[in-house]
C-alpha positions in Angstrom: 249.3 16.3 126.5 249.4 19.6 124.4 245.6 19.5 124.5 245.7 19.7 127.8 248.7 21.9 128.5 247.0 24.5 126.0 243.6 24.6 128.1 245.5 24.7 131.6 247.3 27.7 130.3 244.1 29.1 128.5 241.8 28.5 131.8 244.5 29.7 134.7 246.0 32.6 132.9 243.8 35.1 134.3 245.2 35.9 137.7 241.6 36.5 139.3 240.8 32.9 138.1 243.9 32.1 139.9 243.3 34.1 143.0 239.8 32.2 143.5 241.0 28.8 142.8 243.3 29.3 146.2 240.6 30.7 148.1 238.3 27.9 147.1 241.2 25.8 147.6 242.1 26.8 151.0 238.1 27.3 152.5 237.3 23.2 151.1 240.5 22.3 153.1 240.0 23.8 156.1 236.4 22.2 156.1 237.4 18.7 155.1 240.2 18.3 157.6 238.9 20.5 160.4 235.6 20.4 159.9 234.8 17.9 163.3 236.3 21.0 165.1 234.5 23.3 163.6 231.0 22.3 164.0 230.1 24.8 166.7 231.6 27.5 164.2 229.6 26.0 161.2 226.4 26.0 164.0 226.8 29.5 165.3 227.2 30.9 161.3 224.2 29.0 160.4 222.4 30.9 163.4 223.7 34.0 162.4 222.6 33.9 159.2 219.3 32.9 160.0 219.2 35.8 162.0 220.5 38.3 160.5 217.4 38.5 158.4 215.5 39.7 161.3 218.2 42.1 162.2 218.3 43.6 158.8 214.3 44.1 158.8 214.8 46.0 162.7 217.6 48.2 160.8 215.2 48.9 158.0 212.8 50.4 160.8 215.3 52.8 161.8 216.5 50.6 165.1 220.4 51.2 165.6 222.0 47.7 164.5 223.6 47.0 168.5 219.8 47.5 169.5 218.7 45.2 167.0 221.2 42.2 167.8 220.4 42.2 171.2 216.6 42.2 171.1 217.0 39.4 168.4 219.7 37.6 170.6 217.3 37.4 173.4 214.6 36.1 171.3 217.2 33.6 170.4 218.1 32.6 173.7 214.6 32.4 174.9 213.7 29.6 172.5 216.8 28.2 173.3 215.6 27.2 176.7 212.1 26.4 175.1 213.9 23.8 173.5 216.1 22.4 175.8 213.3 23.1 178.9 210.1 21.9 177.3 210.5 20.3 173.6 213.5 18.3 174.1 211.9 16.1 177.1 208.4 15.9 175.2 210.4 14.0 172.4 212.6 12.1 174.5 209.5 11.3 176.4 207.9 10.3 172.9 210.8 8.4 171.4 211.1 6.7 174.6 207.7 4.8 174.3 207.9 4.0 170.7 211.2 2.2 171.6 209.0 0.8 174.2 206.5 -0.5 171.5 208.9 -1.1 168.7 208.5 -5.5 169.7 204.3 -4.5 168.9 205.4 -3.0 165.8 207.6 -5.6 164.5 205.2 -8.3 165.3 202.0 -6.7 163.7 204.8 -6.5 160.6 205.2 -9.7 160.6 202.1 -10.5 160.6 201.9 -8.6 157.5 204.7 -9.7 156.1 203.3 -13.7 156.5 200.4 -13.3 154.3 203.1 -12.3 151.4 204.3 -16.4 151.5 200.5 -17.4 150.9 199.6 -15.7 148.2 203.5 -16.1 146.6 204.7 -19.1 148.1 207.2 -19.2 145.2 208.5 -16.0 145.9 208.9 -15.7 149.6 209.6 -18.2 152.0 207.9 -17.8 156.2 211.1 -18.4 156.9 212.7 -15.8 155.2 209.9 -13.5 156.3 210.7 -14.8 160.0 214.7 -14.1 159.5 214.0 -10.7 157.9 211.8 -9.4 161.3 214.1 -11.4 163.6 217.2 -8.9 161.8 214.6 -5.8 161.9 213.8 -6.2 165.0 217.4 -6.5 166.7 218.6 -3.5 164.3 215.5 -1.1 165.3 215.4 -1.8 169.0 219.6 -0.9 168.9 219.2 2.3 166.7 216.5 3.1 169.1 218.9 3.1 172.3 221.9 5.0 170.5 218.9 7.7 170.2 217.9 7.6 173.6 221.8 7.6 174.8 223.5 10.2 172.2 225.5 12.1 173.1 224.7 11.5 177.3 226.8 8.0 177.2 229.9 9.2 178.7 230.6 12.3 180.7 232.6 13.3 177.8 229.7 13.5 175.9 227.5 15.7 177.8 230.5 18.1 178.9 230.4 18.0 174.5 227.0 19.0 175.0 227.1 22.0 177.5 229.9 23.2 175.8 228.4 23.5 172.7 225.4 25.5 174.3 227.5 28.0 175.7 230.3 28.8 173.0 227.8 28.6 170.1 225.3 31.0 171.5 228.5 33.3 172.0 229.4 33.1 168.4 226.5 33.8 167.4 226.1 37.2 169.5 229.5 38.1 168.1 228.4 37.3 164.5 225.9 39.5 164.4 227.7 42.4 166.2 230.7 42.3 164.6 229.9 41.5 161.0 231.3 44.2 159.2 234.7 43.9 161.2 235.3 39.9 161.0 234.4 40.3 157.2 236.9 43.3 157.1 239.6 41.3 159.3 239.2 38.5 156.8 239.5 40.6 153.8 242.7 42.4 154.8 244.3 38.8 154.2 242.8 38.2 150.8 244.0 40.0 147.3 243.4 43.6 146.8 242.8 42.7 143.6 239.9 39.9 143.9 236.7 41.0 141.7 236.2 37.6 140.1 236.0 35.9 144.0 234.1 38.9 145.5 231.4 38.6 142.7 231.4 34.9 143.5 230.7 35.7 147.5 228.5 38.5 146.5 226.4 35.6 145.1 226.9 32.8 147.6 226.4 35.0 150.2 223.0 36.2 149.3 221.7 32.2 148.3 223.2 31.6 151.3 221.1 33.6 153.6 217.8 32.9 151.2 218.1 29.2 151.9 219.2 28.9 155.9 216.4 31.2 156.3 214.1 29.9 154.1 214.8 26.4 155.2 214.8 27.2 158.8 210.8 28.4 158.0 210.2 25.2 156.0 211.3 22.8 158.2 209.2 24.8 161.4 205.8 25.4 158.7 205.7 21.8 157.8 206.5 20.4 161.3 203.7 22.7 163.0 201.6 21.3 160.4 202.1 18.1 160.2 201.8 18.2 164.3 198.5 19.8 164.2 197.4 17.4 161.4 198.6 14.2 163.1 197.3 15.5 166.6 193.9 15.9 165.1 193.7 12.6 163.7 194.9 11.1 167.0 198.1 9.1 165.9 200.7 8.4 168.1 203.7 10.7 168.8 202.3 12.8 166.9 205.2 15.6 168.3 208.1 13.3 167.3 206.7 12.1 163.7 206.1 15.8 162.9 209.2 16.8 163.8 210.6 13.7 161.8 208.6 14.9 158.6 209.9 18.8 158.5 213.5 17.3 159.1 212.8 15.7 155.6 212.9 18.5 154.3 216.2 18.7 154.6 216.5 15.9 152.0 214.7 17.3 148.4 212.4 14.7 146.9 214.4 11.4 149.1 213.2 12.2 152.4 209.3 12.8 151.7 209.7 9.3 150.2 211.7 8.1 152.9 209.6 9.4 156.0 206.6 7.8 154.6 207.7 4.1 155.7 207.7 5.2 159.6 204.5 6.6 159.3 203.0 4.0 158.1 204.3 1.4 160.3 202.9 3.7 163.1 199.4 4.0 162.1 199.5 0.0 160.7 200.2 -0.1 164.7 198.3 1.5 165.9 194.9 0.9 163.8 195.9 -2.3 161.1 194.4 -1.1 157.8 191.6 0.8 159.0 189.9 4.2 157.8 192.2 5.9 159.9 195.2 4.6 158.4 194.4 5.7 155.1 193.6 9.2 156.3 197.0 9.5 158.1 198.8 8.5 154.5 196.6 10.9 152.8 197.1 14.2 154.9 200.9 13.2 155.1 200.4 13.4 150.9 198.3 17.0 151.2 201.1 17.9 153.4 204.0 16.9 151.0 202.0 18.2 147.8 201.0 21.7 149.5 204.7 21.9 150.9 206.4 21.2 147.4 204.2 23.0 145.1 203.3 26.0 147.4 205.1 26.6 149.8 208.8 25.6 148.3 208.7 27.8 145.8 207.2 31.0 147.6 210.1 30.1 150.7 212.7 29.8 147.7 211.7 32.3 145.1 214.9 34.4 145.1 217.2 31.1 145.2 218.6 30.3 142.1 216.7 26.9 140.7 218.7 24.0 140.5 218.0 21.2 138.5 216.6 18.2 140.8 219.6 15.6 139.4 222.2 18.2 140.8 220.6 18.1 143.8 220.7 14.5 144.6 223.8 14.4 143.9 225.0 17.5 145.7 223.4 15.4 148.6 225.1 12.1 147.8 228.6 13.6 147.6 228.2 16.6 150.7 226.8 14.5 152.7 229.1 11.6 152.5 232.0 14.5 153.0 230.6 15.9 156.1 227.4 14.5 157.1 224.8 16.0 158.4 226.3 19.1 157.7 226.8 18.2 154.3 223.5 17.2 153.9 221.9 20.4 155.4 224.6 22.9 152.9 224.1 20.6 149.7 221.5 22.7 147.9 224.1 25.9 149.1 227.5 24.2 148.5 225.9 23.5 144.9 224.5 27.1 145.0 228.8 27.4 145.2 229.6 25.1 142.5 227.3 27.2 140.1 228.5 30.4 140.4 231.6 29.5 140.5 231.4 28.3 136.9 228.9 31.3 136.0 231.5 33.6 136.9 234.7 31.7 135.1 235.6 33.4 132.2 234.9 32.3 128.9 237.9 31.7 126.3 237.3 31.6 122.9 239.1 28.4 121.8 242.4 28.6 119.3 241.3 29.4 115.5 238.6 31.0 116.6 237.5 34.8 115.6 237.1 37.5 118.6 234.1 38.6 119.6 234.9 42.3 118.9 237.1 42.2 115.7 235.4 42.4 112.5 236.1 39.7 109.5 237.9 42.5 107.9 240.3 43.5 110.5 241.5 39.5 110.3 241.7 39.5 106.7 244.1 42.5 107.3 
């Protein structure tokens, strides 16, 4: 118990340590209990921040800021209504028949699946392999309909919806106009006295910005591309596999891996195990090479490298907090976690000489 009383005393005794502990403290709370609420607040500041990077480069031209927001605001709201108007039904439209097809799928999976019992009859059983596709077949065609009904099941649910287009757009507007006075507002609660958290924010803020941004052009780069590349070798729903694949991007090194099993269960589908199903799984692996070993790192040059294990994990434990959410803000929220502990001050442990005192001084 000393042990640990000692290093609670030796860690907390700085009041800036202190000060960010509560801030920490109170901004995980807030998220963790409220954070269902919050959603259209955590969607309009992931917005904002996207945009704000394109703001910034207008005020760099010598544009006046209010100028700036709304030219980039209307850009915003005009792919909005590409979205909603023209990209949204194209992948309904898409998912819609591949729900349609999933029975074809499964059964050219099973027939797969059944040569597995003749060449290991020890192994796998045909009944097992029937019971398996009977199970995959009832759980795909459900997960398929909650796709095709989210969020439009009730009239709850789609007043959920138009809600959320019209406050988070607003937020976002107000974001970017008033930056400097909501940070202000929320600084005249915090410390005077706050230089350990405000070099903290200083660097969250900045990796922050680097990855929605740099994400946001990820996941849009690889999705065009994969689109193109899918369209040109013919495959099927080529719009919503695309899509599919730049979402994965999302997940570091578990959603490339991840992704490839619908992909191939399309083209099997479509063409069995002909040339063209080996081309398909072959761009998909240019596109997943070029994307982590060129594009990645030129996206994310200025974000602080994490080490892949903290990343998995990061994912594992955000996302089973919050989600999706957690999911998309695990590489950030472990952005968080590191400099927090870059910037904790380091104690020199009990019996241990000070840095700036010479041997003699001691002896003294």
């Amino acid at each position: 118990m000393q042990m640990i009383r000692s290093w609670f005393q030796r860690q907390f005794s700085d009041p800036q340590v202190v000060i960010l502990v509560g801030i920490l403290t109170v901004c995980f709370a807030m998220i963790f209990f409220f954070g269902r609420m919050m959603v259209p607040f955590l969607a309009g500041l992931v917005v904002a921040y996207l945009l704000e990077g394109l703001v910034r480069a207008l005020v760099k031209w010598r544009m006046p800021r209010l100028l700036a927001v709304v030219l980039v605001f209307s850009i915003f709201l005009t792919s909005m209504f590409f979205v909603l108007f023209w990209l949204l039904p194209l992948l309904t439209k898409q998912l819609a028949q591949l729900v349609q097809q999933i029975p074809g799928i499964i059964s050219a999976t099973q027939d797969l699946l059944l040569q597995i019992p003749e060449r290991y009859p020890k192994l796998v059983s045909d009944e097992q392999v029937v019971q398996f596709t009977s199970v995959l077949r009832t759980e795909l065609f459900n997960f398929g309909q909650k796709l095709l009904t989210f969020s439009v099941a009730s009239v709850m649910g789609l007043i959920t919806i138009i809600v959320y287009l019209i406050i988070v757009p607003m937020l976002v507007f107000f974001f970017l106009k008033d930056k400097d006075r909501i940070t202000a507002w929320v600084a005249s609660f915090l410390p005077k006295e706050r230089r350990l958290a405000s070099q903290v924010w200083q660097e969250i803020n900045e990796q922050m910005g680097n990855y929605v941004r740099g994400k946001f052009w990820e996941i849009l780069i690889v999705w065009g591309g994969t689109y193109a590349t899918f369209l040109w070798l013919n495959l099927q729903y080529a719009m919503l596999l695309g899509l599919v694949v730049g979402l994965s991007v999302l997940i570091p090194y578990v959603g490339a891996a991840v992704v490839t099993l619908p992909i191939a269960i399309v083209a099997y589908a479509q063409w069995g195990f002909g040339d063209e199903f080996f081309y398909v799984l072959l761009a998909y692996t240019i596109i997943q090479t070029i994307d982590g070993n060129i594009l990645a790192p030129l996206l994310f040059s200025e974000v602080v490298a994490i080490h892949p294990v903290a990343i998995i994990l990061a994912i594992l434990i955000f996302g089973g907090l919050w989600g999706f959410w957690g999911i998309f803000f695990a590489i950030p929220l472990a952005t968080v976690v590191q400099a927090v502990l870059r910037a904790w001050p380091r104690h020199a442990e009990e019996g241990e000489c000070p840095p700036n005192r010479e041997p003699e001084e001691q002896a003294g």
